[in-house]
C-alpha positions as CSV (number, residue, x, y, z in Angstrom):
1,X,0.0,0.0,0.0
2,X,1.4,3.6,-1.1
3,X,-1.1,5.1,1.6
4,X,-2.1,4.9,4.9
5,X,-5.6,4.6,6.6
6,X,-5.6,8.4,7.3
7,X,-4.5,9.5,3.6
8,X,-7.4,6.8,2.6
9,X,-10.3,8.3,4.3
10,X,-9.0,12.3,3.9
11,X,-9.9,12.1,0.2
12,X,-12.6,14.1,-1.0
13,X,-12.7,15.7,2.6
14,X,-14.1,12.6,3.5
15,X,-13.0,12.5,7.6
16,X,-12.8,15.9,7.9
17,X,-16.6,16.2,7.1
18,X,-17.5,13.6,9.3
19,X,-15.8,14.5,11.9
20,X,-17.3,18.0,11.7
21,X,-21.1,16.3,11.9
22,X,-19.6,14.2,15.3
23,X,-18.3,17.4,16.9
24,X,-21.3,18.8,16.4
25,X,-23.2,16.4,17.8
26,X,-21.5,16.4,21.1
27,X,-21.7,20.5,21.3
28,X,-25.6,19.4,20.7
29,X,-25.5,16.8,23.4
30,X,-23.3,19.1,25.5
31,X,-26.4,21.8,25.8
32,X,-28.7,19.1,26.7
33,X,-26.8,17.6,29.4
34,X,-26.8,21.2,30.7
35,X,-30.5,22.0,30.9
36,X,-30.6,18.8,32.5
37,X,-27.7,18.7,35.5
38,X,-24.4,19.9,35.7
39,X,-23.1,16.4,36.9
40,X,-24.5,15.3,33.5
41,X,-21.6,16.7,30.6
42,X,-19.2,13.6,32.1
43,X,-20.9,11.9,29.6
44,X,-20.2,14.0,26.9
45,X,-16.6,13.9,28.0
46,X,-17.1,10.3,27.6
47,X,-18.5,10.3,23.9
48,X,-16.6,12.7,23.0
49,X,-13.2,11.1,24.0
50,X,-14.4,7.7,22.4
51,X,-15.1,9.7,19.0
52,X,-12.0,11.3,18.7
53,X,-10.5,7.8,17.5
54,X,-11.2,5.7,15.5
55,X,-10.4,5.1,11.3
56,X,-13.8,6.4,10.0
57,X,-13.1,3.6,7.4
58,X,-16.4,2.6,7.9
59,X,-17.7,6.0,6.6
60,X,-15.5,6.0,3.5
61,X,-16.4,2.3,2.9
62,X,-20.1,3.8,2.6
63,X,-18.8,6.9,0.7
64,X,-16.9,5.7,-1.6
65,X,-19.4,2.9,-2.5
66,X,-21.8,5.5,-3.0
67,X,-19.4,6.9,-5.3
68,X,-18.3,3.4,-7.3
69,X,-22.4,3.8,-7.9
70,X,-22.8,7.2,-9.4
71,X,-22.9,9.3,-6.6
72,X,-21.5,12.9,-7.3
73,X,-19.0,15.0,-4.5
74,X,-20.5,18.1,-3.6
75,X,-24.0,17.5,-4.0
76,X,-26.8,17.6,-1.3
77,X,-26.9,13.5,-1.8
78,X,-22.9,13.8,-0.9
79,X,-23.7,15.6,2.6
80,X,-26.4,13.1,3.3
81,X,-24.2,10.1,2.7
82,X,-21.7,11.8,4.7
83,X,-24.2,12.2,7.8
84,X,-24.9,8.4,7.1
85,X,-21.3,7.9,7.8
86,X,-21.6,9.8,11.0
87,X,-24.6,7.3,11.7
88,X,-21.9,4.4,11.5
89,X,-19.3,6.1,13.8
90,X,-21.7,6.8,16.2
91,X,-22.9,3.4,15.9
92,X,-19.9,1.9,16.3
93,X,-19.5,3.9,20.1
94,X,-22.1,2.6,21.1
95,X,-21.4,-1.0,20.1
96,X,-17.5,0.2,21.7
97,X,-19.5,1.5,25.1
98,X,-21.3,-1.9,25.4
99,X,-18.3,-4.5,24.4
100,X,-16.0,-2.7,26.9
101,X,-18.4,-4.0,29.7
102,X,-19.4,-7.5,28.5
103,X,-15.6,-7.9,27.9
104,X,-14.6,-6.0,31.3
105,X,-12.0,-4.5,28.7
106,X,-9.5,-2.1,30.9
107,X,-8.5,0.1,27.8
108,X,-10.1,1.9,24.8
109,X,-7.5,3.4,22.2
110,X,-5.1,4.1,24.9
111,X,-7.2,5.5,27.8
112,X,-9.2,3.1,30.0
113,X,-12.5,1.7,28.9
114,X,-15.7,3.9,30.0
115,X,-16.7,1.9,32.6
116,X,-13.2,2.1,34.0
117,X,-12.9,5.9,34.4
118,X,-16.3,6.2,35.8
119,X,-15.3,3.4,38.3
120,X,-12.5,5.4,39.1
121,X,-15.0,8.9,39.3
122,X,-16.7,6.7,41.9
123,X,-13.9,6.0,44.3
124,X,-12.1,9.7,44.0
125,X,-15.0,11.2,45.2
126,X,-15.6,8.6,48.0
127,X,-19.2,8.2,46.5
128,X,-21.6,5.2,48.3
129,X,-22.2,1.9,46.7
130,X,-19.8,-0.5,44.6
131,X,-17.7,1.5,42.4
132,X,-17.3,-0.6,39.8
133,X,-21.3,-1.3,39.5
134,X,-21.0,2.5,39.3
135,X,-18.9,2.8,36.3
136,X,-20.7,-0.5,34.3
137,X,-23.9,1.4,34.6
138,X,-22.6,5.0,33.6
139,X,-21.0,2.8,30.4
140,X,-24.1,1.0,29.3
141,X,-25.5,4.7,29.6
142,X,-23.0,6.1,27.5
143,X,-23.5,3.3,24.9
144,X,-27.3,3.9,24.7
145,X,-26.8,7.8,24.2
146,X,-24.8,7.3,21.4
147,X,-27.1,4.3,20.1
148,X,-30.0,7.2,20.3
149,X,-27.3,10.0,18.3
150,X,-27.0,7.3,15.8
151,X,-30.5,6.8,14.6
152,X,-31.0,10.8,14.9
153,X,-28.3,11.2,12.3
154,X,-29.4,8.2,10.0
155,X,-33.1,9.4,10.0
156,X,-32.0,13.3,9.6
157,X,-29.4,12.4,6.8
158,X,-33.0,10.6,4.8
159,X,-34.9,13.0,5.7
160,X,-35.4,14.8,2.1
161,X,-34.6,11.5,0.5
162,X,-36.8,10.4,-2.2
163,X,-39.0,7.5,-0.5
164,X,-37.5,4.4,-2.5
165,X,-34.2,5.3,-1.3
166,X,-34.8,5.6,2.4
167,X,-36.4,2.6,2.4
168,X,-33.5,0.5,1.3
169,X,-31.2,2.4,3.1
170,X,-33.3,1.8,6.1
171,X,-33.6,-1.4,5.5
172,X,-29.7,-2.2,5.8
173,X,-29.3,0.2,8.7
174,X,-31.7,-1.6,10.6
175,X,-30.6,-5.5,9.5
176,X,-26.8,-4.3,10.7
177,X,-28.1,-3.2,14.0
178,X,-29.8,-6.6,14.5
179,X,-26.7,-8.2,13.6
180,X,-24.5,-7.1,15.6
181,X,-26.4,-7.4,18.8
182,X,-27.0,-10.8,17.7
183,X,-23.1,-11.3,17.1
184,X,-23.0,-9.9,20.2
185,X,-25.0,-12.0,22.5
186,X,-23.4,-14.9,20.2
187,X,-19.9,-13.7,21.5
188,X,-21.4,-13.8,25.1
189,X,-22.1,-17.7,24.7
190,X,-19.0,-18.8,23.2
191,X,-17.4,-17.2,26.1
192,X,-19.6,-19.4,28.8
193,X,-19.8,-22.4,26.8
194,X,-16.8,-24.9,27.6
195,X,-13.9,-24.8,25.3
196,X,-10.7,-26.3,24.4
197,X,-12.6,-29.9,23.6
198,X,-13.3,-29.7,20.2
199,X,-10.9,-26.9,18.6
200,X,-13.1,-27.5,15.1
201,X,-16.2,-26.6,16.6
202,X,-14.8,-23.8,18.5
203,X,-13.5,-22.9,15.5
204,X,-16.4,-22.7,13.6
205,X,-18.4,-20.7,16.7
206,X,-15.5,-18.1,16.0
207,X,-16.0,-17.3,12.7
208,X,-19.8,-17.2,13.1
209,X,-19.7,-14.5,15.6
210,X,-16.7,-12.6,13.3
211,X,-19.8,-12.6,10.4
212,X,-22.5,-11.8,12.8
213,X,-20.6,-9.2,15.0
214,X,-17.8,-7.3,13.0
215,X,-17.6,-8.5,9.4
216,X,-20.5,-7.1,8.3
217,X,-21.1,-4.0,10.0
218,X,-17.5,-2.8,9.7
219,X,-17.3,-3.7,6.1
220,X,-20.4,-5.5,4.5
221,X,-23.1,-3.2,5.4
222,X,-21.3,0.0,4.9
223,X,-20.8,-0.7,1.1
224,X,-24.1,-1.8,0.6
225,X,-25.5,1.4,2.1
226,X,-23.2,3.6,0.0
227,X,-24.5,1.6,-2.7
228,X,-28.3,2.2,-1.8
229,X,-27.9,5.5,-0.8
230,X,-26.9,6.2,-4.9
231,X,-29.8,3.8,-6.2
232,X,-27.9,0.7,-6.8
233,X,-30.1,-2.4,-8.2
234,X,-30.0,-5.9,-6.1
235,X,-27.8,-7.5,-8.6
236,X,-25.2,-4.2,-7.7
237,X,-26.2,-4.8,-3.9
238,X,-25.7,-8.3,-3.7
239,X,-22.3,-7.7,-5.5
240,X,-21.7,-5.7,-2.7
241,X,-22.8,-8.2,-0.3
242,X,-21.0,-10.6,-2.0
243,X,-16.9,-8.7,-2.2
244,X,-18.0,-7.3,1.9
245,X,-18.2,-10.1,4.1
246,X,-15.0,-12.0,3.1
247,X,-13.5,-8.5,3.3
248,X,-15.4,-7.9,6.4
249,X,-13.9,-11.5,8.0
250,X,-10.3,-10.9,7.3
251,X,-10.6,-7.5,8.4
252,X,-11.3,-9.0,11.9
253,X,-8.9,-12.1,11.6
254,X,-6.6,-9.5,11.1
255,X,-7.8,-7.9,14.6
256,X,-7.6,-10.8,16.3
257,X,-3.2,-11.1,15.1
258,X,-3.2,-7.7,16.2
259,X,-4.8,-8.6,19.6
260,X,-2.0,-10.7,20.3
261,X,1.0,-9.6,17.8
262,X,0.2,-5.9,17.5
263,X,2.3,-3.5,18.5
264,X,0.8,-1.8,22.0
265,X,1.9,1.5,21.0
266,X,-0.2,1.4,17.5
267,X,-3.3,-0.9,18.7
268,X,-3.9,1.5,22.1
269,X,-4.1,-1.8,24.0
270,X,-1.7,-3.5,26.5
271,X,0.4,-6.5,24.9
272,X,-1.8,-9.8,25.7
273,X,-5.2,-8.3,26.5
274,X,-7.2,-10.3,24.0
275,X,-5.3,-13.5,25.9
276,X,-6.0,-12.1,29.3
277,X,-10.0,-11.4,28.5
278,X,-9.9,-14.9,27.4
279,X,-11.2,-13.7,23.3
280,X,-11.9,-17.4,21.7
281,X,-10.7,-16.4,18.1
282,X,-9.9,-18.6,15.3
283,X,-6.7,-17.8,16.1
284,X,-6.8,-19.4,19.6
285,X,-8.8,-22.2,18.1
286,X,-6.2,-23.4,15.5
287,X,-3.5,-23.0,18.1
288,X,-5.0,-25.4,20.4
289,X,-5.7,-27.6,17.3
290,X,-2.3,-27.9,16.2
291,X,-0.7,-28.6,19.4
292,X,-2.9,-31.2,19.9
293,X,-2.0,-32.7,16.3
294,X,1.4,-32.7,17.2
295,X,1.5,-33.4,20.9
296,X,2.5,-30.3,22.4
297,X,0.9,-31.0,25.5
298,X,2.9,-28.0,26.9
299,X,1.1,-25.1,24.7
300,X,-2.1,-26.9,25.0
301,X,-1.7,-26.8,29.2
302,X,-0.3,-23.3,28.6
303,X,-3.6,-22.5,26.4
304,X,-6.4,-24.1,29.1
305,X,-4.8,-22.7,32.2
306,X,-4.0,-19.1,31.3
307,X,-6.0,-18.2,28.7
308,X,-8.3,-15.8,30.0
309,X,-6.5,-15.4,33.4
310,X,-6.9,-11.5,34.0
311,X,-4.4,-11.8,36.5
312,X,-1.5,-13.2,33.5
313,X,2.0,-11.6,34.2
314,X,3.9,-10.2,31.4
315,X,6.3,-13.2,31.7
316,X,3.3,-15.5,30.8
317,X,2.0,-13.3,28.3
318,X,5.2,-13.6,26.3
319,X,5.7,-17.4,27.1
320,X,1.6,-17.8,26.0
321,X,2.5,-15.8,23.0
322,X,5.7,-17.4,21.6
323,X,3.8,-20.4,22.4
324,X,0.9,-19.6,19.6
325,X,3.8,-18.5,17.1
326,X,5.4,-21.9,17.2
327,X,2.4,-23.9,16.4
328,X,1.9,-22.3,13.1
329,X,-1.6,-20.5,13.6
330,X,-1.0,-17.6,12.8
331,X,0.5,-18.6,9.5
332,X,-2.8,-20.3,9.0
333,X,-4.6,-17.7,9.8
334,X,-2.7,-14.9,7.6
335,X,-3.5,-17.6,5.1
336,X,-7.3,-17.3,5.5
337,X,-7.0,-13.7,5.4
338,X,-5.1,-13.4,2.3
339,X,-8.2,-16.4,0.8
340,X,-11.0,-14.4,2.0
341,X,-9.4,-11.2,0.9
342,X,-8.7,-12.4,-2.5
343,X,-12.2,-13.7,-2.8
344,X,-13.8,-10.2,-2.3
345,X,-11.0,-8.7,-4.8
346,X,-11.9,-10.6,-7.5
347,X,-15.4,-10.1,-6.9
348,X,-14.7,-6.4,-7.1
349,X,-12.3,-6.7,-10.0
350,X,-15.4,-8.2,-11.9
351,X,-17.5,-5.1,-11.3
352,X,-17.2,-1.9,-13.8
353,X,-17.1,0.7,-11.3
354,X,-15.9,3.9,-11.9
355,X,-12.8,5.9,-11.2
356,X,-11.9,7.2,-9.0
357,X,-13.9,5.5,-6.8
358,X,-12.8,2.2,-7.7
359,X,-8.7,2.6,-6.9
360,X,-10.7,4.2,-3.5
361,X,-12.6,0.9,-2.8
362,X,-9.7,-0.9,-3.3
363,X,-7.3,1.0,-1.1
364,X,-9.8,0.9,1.7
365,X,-10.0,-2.7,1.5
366,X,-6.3,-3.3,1.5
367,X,-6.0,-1.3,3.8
368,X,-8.5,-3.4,5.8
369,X,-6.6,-6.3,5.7
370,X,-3.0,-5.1,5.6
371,X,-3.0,-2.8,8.3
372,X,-0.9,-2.8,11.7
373,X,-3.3,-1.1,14.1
């Protein structure tokens, strides 16, 4: 790749204008909070912090689909489809607000998790009650504010949308939200249900909450709501559909390499935190898998005792890690990456979309895939 994520997404003004709408939005918020309670604008401290990161790939994925399908820059349509993208970011805090406290995450892009810092609010001040019951609750709050911002921006961006339009935009808006709280709930399980048994099956319980949680509402469903949004046909659309959930699945493989490869500095999380929350990826799966093929009874006692022990020393985490390196998973799963990747590229090399929105589309998506944070 000759560019990064941020060169990607500034094209055509394309972050910039989003983040505009956001920041607007929690000015907005701010002068509710304040009719309401001064002890309220924490909480937009909160959103606004979790805003401020973040790739906004999902916005240019819808963008510059929108584009690839005749959309034209600097049109009414164009500010709509940006306020869409705004919709996704906004969407995507919430889903942030409320995975933080099902995973009891510590950190968020470098600064601890929501529910973390209002913990911490809690016991500074000496307040009553269980801190930490204090901070889960002022978390779930924060998610369902910005849950609420979201479907304000998506129903104000459709507002002088010709009917047709909305209601296939609204129609993918709605199936991605469904998704993903199904993916999430589906996450939930396969962290109570017992594992390390049958690696295959665990496995395959991966991958289905990878569809149902992240791949297609960080890739799938943004493209095909760029595409709507410019009055695509369903052939077009379930092109779409068809190049964004392979896309969409290696884009979170390659989140779960980060989680235990990535560099702290560029990820904004600590070295071994997936491992320590106990996140039963494909990655984790093959591992196990292999060592058992081979023998290894060492890395598959290593991977039933400590994985998921919060308490796991640096030591370990390094020992755990090296461990996974040596049995060849993550070669695997770069390999499935670099299948389901191809898969949506030639899907998308098949398609007769127009520059520049197609060298856009395909930067985005390598960039998807390719990246180291």
């Amino acid at each position: 790749m000759s560019q990064d994520v941020p060169a990607l997404v500034d094209v055509e003004d394309v972050r910039p204008r989003v983040d505009a709408i956001l920041q607007q939005h929690v000015a907005q918020l701010r002068s509710v909070l304040a009719v309401a309670s001064a002890d309220a604008d924490v909480l937009a401290d909160a959103v606004e912090q979790m805003l401020s990161g973040g790739k906004r790939l999902r916005a240019a994925f819808c963008y510059w689909s929108w584009r690839a399908h005749g959309g034209q820059p600097g049109t009414p349509e164009a500010e709509a489809v940006l306020r869409v993208g705004a919709a996704l970011e906004l969407f995507q805090a919430a889903a942030l607000f409320h995975d933080d406290v099902m995973d009891d995450s510590d950190t968020r892009r470098g600064f601890p998790a929501a529910h973390r810092s209002f913990s911490a609010v809690h016991a500074a001040h000496g307040f009553t009650g269980d801190a930490d019951k204090f901070g889960e609750s002022a978390a779930i709050l924060l998610g369902d504010l910005t849950l609420v911002a979201s479907e304000q921006e998506f129903a104000g961006a459709l507002a002088l949308q010709p009917w047709p339009r909305i209601q296939r935009a609204r129609a993918v808006f709605d199936l991605m939200r469904t998704e993903v709280t199904i993916g999430q709930y589906l996450d939930v399980l396969a962290q109570a249900l017992p594992w390390g048994d049958d690696p295959a099956a665990d496995e395959a319980r991966a991958r289905e909450v990878i569809r149902a949680k992240s791949a297609r509402y960080s890739v799938e469903h943004p493209i095909v709501l760029g595409a709507a949004l410019a009055d695509a046909d369903e052939p077009e659309l379930a092109a779409c559909r068809s190049l964004g959930l392979p896309l969409g699945e290696a884009y979170q493989l390659r989140d779960d390499l980060l989680g235990v490869f990535g560099d702290p500095d560029a990820t904004g999380k600590p070295a071994g935190d997936d491992l320590r929350e106990g996140k039963r990826t494909v990655l984790v799966a093959r591992s196990l898998a292999r060592a058992l093929e081979t023998g290894d009874d060492g890395t598959v006692a290593l991977l039933r005792e400590h994985l998921g022990d919060r308490g796991m020393t640096s030591d370990v985490v390094d020992l755990l890690t090296s461990a996974i390196d040596a049995t060849g998973a993550p070669h695997e799963v770069e390999q499935l990456i670099d299948d389901l990747s191809g898969r949506a590229f030639a899907v998308m090399d098949g398609l007769a979309w127009p520059e520049p929105a197609r060298s856009r589309l395909a930067a985005l998506a390598h960039a998807a895939v390719d990246r180291h944070s």
